[in-house]
N, C-alpha and C positions, 0 to 999 in steps of 0.2 A: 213056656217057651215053645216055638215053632221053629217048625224046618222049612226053608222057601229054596229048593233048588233048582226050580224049573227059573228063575230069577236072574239066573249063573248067565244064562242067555241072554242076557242083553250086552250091546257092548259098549252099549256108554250110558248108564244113567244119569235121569233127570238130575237128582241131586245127589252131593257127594256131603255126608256127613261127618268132621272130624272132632276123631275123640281123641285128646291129650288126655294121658292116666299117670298119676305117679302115685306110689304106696297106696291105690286107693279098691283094693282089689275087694272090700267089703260092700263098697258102692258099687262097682262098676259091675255087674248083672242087673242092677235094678236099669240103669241107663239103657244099656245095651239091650234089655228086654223090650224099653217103651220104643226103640227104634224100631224093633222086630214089629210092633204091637200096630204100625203106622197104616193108617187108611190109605194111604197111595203107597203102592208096593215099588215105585221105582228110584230108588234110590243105593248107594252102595254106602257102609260107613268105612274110614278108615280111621284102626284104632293104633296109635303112638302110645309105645310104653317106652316114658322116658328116664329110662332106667332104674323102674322099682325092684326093691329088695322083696317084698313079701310076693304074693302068690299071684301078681297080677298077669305074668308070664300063661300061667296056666287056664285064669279062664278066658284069657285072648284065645288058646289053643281051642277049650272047647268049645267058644261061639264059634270061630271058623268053620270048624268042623260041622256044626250045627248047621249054619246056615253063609252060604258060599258069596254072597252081598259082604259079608263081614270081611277085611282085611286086616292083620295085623302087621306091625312092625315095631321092631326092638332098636332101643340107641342108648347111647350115654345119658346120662342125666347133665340137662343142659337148661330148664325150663320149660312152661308153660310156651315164651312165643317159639323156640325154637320144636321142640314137638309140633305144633301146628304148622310153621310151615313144612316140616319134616311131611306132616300132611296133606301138603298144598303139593308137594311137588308130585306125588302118587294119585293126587286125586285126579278123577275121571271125567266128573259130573258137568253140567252147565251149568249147576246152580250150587253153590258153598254153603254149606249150615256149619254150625258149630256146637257141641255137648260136651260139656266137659264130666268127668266120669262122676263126680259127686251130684250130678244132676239129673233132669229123666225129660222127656218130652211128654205133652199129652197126645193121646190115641190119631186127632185132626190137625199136628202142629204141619204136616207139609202138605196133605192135603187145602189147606187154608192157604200157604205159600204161592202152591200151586196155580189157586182160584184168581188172587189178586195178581199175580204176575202177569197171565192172560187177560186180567182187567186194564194191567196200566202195562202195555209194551215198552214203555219210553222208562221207565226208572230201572235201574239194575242195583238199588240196594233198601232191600223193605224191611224192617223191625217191627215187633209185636212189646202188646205188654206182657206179664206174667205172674205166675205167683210164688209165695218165699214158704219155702217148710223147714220148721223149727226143729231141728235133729234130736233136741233134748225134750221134748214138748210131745213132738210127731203132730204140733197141729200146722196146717196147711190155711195161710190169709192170704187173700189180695190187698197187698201194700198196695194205699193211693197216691202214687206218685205223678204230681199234677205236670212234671218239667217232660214226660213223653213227649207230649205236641209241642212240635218248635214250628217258627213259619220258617219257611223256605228260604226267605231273604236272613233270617238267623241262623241258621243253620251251624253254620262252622263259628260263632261268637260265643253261641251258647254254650260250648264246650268250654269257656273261661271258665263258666258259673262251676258245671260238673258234668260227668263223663254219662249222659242221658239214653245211651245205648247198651241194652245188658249182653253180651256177646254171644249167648244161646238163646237171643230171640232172631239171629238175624237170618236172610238169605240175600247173597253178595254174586254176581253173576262175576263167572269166572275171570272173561273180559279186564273187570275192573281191577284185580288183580295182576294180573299182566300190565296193565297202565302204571299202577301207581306205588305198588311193589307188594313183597311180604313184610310182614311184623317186624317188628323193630327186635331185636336180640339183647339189645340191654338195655330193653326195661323188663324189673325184675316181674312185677303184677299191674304195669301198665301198657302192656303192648297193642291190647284194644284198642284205648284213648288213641294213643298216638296212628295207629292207623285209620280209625275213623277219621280224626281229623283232618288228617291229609287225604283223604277219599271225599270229605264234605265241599273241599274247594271246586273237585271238579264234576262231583255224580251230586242230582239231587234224590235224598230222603224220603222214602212215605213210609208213614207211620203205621201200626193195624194193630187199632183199641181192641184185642182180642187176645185172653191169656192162653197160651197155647205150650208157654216152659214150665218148670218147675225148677225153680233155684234154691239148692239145702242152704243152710244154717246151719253150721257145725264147729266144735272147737278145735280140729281138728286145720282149719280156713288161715291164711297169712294173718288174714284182718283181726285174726285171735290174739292171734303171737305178736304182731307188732301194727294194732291200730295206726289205722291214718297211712297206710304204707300204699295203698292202693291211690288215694289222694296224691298224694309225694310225685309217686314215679309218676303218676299222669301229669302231675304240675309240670313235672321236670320236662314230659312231651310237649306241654304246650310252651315252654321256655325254646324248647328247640324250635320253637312251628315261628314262635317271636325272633330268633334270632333270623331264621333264614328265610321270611317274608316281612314283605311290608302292610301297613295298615288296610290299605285296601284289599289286601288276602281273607281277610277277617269278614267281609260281605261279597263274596264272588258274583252274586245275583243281583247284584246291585249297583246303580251307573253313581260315584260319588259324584259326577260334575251336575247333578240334577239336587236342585238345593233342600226338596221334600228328602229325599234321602239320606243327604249331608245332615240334616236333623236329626232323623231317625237315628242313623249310625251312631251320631255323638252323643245322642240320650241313652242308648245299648250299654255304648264302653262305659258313660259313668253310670249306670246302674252296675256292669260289671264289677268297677274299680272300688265302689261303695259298698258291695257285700260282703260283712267281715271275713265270711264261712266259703267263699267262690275260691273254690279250686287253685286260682293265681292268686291266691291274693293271702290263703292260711298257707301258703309256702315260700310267700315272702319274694315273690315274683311281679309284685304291683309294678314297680318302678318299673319295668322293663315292656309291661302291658300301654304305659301311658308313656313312654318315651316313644314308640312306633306310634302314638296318637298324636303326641307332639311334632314328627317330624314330618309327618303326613300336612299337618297343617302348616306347618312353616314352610317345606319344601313341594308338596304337591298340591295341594287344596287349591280351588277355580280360585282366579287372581283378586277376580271383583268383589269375592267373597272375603279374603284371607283375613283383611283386618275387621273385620265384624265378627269373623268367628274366630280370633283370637282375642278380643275386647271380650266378647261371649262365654268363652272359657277360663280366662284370667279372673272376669266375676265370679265362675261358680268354685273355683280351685277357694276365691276369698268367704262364699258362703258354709263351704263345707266346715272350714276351721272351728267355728262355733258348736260345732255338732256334736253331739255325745259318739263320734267314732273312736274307734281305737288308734291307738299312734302311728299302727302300722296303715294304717290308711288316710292319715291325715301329711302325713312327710311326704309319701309320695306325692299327693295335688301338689303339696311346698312348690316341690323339686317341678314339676310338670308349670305351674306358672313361671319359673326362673326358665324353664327350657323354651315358652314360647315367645319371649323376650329378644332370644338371639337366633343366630344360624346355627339350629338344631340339626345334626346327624344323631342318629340311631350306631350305637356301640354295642355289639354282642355282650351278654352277660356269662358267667359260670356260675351253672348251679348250684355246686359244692358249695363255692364262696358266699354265694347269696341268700344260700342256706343256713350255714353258720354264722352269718351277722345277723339274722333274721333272727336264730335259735336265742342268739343270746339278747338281741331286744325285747322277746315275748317271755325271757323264763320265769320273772316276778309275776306276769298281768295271767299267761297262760301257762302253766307249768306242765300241763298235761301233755297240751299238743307240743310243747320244747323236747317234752322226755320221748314222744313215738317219735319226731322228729330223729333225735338224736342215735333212735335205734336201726328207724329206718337209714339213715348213713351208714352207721357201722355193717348191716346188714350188706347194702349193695356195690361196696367197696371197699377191698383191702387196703389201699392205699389211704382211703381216707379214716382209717381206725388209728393212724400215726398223728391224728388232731383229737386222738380221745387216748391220753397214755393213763395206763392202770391205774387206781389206785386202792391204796387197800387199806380197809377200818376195819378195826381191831375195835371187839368188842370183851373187855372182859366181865364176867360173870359167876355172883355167887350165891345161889337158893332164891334163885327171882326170875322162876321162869316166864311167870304171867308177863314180868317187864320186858325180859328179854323177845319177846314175841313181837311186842308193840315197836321197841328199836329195831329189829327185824324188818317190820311193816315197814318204817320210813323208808329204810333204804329200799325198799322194794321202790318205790313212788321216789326215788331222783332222777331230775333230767338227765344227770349224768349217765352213757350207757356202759361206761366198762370197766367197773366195780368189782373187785375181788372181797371178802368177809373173813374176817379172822375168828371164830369165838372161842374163848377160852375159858373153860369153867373151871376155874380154880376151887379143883374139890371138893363142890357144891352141889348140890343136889343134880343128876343129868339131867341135860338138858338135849339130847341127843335126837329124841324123836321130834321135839319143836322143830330145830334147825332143819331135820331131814324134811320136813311140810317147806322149806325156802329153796331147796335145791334145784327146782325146775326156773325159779325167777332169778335164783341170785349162783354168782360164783362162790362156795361157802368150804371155808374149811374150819373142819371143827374141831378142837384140842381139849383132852380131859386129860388136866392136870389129876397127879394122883399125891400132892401135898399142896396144902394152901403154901400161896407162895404174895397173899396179900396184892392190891391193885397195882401195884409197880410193877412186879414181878409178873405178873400176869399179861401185863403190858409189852415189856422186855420178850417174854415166849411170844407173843403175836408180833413184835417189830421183828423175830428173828425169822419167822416164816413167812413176812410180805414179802410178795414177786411185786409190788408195785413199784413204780416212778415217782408217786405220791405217798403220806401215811396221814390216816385221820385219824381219830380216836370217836369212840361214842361209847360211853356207860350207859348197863342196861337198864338203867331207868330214865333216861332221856331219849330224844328224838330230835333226827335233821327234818325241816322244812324243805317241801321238794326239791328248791332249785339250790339249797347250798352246796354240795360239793358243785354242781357246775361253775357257779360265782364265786367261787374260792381258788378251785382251778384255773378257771379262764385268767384270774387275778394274777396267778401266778406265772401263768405265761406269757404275760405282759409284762411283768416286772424279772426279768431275767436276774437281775441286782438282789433281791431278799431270797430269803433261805426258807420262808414259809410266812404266808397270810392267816389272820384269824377274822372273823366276823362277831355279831355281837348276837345274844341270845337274850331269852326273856326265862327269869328264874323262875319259879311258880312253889309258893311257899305252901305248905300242907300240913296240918294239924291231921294227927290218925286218931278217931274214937273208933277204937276196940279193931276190927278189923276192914271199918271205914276209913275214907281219906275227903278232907273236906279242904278243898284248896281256899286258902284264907285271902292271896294277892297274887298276882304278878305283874312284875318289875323287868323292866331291862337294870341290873345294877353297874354294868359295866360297858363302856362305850368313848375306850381312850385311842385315842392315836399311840404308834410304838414311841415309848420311850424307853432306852433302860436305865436311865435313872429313877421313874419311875417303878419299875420291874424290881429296883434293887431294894427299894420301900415296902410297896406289896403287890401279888399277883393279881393283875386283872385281865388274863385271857383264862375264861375258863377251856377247859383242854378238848372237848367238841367243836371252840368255835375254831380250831386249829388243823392247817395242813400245810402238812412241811414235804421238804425236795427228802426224797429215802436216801438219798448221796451223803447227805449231813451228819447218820447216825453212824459212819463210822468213825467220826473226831468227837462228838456229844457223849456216846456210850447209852448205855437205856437209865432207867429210873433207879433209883437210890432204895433196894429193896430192905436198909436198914430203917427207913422211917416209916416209923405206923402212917403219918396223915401229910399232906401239902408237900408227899414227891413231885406232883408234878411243880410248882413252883418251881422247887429244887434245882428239877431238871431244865425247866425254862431259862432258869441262870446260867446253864453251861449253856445250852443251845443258843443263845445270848449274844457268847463268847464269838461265834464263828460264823453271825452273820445278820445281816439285816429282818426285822417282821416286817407286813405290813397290813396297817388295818385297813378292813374291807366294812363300812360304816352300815351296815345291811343287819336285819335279824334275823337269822339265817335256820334258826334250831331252839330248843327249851330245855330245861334241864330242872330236875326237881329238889327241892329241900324239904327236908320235912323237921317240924323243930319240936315235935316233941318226942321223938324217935331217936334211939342209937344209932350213932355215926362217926365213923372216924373222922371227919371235918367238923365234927358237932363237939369240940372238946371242951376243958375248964378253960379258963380264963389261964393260969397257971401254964398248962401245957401249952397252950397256944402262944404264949410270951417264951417258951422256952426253944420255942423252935424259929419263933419270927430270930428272937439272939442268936442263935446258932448259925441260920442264914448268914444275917448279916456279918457274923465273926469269918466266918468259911469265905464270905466273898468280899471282905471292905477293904482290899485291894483293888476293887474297882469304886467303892465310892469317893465321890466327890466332896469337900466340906458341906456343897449343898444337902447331898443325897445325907450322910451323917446328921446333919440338921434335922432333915427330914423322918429318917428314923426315930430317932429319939424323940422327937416331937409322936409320930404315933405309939412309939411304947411307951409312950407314959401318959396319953390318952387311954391307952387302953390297959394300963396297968398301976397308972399312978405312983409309979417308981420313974426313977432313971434309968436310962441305958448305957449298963458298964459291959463294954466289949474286951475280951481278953485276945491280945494282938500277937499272943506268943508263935500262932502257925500263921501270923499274918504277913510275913519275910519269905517264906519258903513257898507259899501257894501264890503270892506277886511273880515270884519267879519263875516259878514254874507257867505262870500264865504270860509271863513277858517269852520267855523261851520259844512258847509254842507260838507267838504275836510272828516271834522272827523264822522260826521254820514254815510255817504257812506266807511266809512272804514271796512275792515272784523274785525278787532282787536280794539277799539274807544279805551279801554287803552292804548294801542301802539299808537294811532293817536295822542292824545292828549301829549303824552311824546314825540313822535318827533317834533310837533310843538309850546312846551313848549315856548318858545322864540317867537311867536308870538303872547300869549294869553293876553285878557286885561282886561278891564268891559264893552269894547264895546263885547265881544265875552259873555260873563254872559247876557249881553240885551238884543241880540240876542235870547241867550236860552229862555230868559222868555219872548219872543212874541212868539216862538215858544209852549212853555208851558202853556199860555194861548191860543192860536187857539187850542191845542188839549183839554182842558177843554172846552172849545166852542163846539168842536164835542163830547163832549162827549167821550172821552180817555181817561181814567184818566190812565189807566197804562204805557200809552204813556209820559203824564206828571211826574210820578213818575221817569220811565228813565229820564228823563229831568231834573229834580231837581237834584237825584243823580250825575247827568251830571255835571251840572250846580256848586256843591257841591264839588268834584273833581275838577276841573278846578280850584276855586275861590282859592285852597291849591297850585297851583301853582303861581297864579297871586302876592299871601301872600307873598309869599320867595320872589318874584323880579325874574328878570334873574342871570342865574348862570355866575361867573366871574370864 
């Protein structure tokens, strides 16, 4: 490090270099030293600390001190673009560079500025190539990035593709700022994009094949924490650049009514609108790209030309169909041949929205890019985390930590972003230090029971500690497929009417030699639409492919922790009682069996007949003659006997389940008259255990409804049924 104070003396330098810094006070002396380090001494930098916690306060203090070119300033923590232009407004220079502090220049990068500026007087915005240094590596490549050179006449199109300007190669003559403004402030890591683009319309580009930056690679970087976020918010620039220009903004250099160009142009956008990975197009912005193409030709395009270059365009919209493209690029031409059909206008779009239908078309084909998607939303706006409501999977576990690991891993990989985790080791082996390796990916809370308290119970302690909107369930030896909770969610927000969706899973059967596992098949075994007649036969949602409203568990109650095995059936049968499923035909997740291993679901034949009976005695107040057919017909497939149900508590749990039909009603006088013909004095006995617990709590006006209830009723039981 050097001192330049005879430097102080100037009073305006050539260039003005701004550094935005935030907690990056381990990098920023290397930067800040390559600026000292510069072959052309005239320049001043000004360094924005936008409101780091660690020590970057202090080595702004002592570069200043160092050397008097150096400026600092303190602010709120607000971002990247707004530090920069925090910078713009203090700067000096005639000429704008930009270093962000995790980066460094080499010894010639303004000297080189310099040279070509006096080469070409007429351009005021020139970019260089550079090189990438790998922070965990320390080795330093020149990435060949062949999209640098753009012609002139593309300039601002090729920003659909991607954002081909790295923002510490550039030098922007002050001027152009003044015209066309500062950074955008909400975009979170695309403020670049979006101002280059709006600069391409009216300044042109020269380029200079000369690596002169050094840009790190670190994990530390947005692009770490929430890939494709950099992509996103540029998309989102260029949606705004679509909403508030028309087609012809997209070639400024270019006369459309000259028919050599009207070619070119229209061969550009469909190269654009055809590349699956282009900027506008993995963000779900195509339709908006080709609707300003559309109306261009329907409403602007040379007269003589219109229907030749709509006949021209309607063909390739019809060639493209056949193509191995993906969906999301084959609907939009759909849409764009319908749109040049008629009197096409151009309609602004909203990002959020176009984003979210977008997220949920891609989450089967690409699940990856749905899940940064998803993150990046929740990231850049509060308001829109109220279309991502919580939900929370409950895992419970006991001496399986290797499994637990792997169920861990799924949820790390769902598109869905805003996930809470419940685990709960039911007394088994801890599992404490696994879980803490998920804390940085996942929201996790982790519960060590200190008595086994068997998979219901276990369950029960995790449903009592979800803060979700949602509850899923996953045992740790199963796994979600990345985009099931998102498709089980979205499901459910569409269907206001059901009380929880299930999807269908692939079982995967497993023979253990010795402390191997050799998976022998897997089967989808279960793939029914809801019925609960069915339901009242036998279980076929296993409890992963399940997510229900967390509102429902206080009239359901948790699992049945007196049954060793098929609680959750059990409890499927109450949750039954108080609302619609629905199934969601997708395979969404797996789950394991293994047959020649101890299991609680792995029982005798015996035991398994004694609990299907028990079911069906507990609940044959809701069966049908059908569903009764139906049963007995499988227990005696599967046990070769009859099915003899003992109906002695089958009076009093009708009742009690007709009761609560009528307190859940919105109208209880209307409830009570439609099920006149079922009322007895088992349903008055009911009332009055009912009207005694709320005298217990302390209700009394709870009990008065009761009595009146109660009072009412008994005037129908009086009459008898009506003949």
């Amino acid at each position: 490090m050097s001192t330049n104070p005879l430097y102080s003396l100037q009073p305006e330098p050539f260039f003005t270099i701004l550094v935005p810094t935030y907690n990056q006070a381990n990098y920023l002396p290397e930067a800040l030293d390559s600026i000292i380090a510069q072959t052309n001494p005239n320049w001043e930098a000004v360094v924005v600390n936008d409101g780091s916690v660690d020590e970057t306060s202090l080595v702004i203090r002592r570069y200043t001190e160092l050397d008097a070119r150096i400026r600092g300033y303190n602010k709120a923590n607000g971002g990247v673009a707004s530090a920069l232009n925090e910078g713009l407004k203090h700067a000096k220079g005639e000429w704008i560079c930009w270093l962000s502090s995790d980066d460094y220049f080499k010894p010639d990068k303004l000297a080189a500025h310099c040279e070509v500026i006096n080469q070409y007087p007429q351009i005021k915005f020139f970019y260089t190539n550079f090189y990438e240094l790998d922070d965990l590596t320390h080795q330093v490549s020149a990435p060949n990035y062949t999209h640098h050179f753009v012609e002139d006449e593309l300039q601002t199109i090729r920003f659909f593709f991607s954002n081909y300007i790295n923002g510490i190669t550039i030098a922007v003559h002050r001027s152009v700022f003044d015209d066309v403004g500062f950074f955008n402030e909400a975009y979170w890591c695309g403020q670049d994009f979006d101002l280059w683009l709006r600069i391409s319309t009216k300044y042109r580009f020269k380029f200079i094949d000369q690596r002169l930056s050094v840009t790190r690679i670190h994990p530390g970087q947005t692009t770490y924490s929430i890939p494709g976020a950099g992509i996103f918010d540029s998309a989102r620039g260029a949606l705004d650049f679509l909403n508030a220009n028309p087609f012809e903004a997209f070639f400024p250099a270019m006369d459309l009514s000259i028919q050599q160009n009207i070619e070119k142009a229209l061969s550009t956008a469909i190269q654009v609108a055809t590349t699956p990975n282009a900027f506008i197009n993995i963000s779900g912005f195509t339709n908006a790209f080709l609707d300003r193409l559309a109306e261009w030709i329907v409403q602007q395009s040379p007269f003589n030309l219109r229907s030749a270059l709509k006949l021209s365009l309607v063909n390739k919209c019809k060639e493209i169909q056949p193509h191995n493209f993906p969906g999301y690029i084959k609907l939009p031409f759909k849409r764009l041949e319908n749109n040049l059909t008629c009197d096409f206008h151009y309609t602004p779009y909203d990002a959020f929205t176009e984003m979210k239908y977008f997220n949920s078309s891609i989450v089967m084909e690409n699940p990856n890019t749905a899940q940064a998607m998803n993150r990046y939303l929740m990231k850049i706006s509060e308001n829109f985390q109220s279309e991502f409501p919580l939900v929370s999977v409950i895992i419970p576990t006991y001496n399986r930590p290797d499994l637990v690991k792997k169920a861990l891993t799924s949820i790390t990989q769902q598109t869905y972003p805003n996930i809470e985790v419940i685990v709960v080791n039911d007394a088994g082996q801890d599992v404490g230090e696994i879980v803490r390796t998920f804390a940085d990916r996942l929201k996790i809370v982790y519960q060590n029971n200190r008595q086994n308290q068997g998979a219901g119970g276990a369950r029960n302690t995790g449903m009592s500690l979800a803060r979700g909107q949602y509850i899923a369930f996953l045992d740790d030896d199963d796994i979600y497929y990345p985009a099931h909770l998102q498709i089980l969610i979205e499901s459910l927000a569409a269907n206001l009417d059901v009380i929880g969706v299930y999807s269908d899973a692939v079982q995967v059967n497993i023979l253990m030699e010795g402390s191997e596992k050799k998976v022998i098949s897997r089967q989808v075994v279960f793939s029914v639409d809801y019925s609960l007649d069915i339901l009242l036969v036998q279980n076929f949602i296993p409890d992963l492919c399940l997510v229900i409203r967390s509102s429902i568990l206080s009239k359901t109650g948790g699992f049945d922790v007196q049954l060793k095995a098929l609680e959750d059936w059990e409890w499927l049968l109450r949750l039954a009682q108080h609302g619609l499923l629905k199934h969601v035909p997708l395979v969404t997740a797996e789950y394991q069996t293994k047959l020649n291993s101890e299991s609680r679901n792995l029982m005798t034949m015996d035991q398994k007949a004694d609990l299907y009976r028990s079911f069906y005695e507990r609940y044959s107040y809701l069966a049908t003659p059908a569903v009764q057919h139906d049963q007995a017909l499988l227990y005696k497939q599967g046990t070769g006997k009859d099915l003899v149900i003992n109906a002695s508590g089958k009076n009093m749990e009708f009742a009690r389940y007709l009761l609560q039909q009528i307190l859940d009603a919105d109208d209880i006088q209307a409830a009570v008259i439609q099920f006149r013909h079922l009322l007895n004095q088992n349903v008055i006995t009911a009332i009055n255990r009912e009207k005694l617990i709320a005298l217990q709590e302390n209700n009394p006006d709870l009990a008065d409804g009761l009595d009146g209830l109660s009072n009412y009723i008994d005037q129908f039981i009086s009459k008898g049924p009506r003949k």
